[in-house]
N, C-alpha and C positions, 0 to 999 in steps of 0.2 A: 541408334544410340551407341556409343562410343562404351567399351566395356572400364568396369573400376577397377585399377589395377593399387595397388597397397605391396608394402615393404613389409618383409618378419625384421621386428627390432632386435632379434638374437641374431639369427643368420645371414640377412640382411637380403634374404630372398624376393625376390619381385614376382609376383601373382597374382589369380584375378581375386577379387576382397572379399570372395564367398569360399576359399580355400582358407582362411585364418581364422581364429579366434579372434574374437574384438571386446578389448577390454577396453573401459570409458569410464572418464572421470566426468558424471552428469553435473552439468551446470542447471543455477548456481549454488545446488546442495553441497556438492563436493561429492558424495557420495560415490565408490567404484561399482559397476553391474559388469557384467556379461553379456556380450550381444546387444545388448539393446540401450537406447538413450541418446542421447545431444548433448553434444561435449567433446571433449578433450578423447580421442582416442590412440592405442596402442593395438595391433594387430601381431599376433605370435600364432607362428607354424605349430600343426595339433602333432608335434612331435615329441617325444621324453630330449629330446639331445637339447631343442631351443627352449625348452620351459626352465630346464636343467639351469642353462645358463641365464636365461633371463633372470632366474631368482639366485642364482650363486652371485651377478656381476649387478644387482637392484635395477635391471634397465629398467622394470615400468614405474618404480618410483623416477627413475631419470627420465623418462618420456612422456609421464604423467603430473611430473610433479607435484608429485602430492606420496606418502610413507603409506607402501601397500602393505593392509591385515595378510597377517598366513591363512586365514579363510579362504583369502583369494590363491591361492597358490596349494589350496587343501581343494579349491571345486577344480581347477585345471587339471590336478594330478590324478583325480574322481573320474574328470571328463572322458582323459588319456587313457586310463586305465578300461573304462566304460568302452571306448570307439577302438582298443585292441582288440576287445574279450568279441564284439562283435564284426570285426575284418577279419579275426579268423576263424569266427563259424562260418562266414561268407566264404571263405575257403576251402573248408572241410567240404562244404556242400558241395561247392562246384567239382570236388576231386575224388565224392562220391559217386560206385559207378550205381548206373542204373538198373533198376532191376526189369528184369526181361518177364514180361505178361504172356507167355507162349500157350 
């Protein structure tokens, strides 16, 4: 099976589509979710530089068409803040030495 490759609408990054965020305007509610649904999707890099500009330049209202809540732009910033706090205890750990049982 052929991998799914998807664009960041900020950076305009080409990657596989489980490296992204997926933001989706679910048909035919209209309604924005996170990850999940059928619809209209926008895909942005889990990084502060592309979210930064996604919401400073309104690409997922431009790529969603449809006027995104700051909710959504309140769980991304939650998200970003969430997936640092825990890449760098994933850090600390591996740059912890070990301790010798002698």
């Amino acid at each position: 099976m052929k991998p799914n490759y998807r664009r960041c609408i900020s950076c305009r990054r080409v990657a596989l589509k489980h490296e992204f965020w997926r933001i989706v305007r679910v048909y035919p509610s209209g309604e924005l979710q996170l990850d999940q649904g059928t619809g209209r999707s926008a895909y942005l890099c889990p990084q502060a530089s592309c979210l930064q500009t996604a919401q400073k330049k309104n690409l997922l209202r431009r790529s969603l068409r449809i006027s995104v809540p700051e909710a959504i732009y309140q769980a991304l910033w939650q998200r970003l803040s969430t997936n640092q706090s825990v890449s760098e205890a994933r850090k600390i750990e591996t740059t912890l030495p070990l301790s010798n049982k002698n």
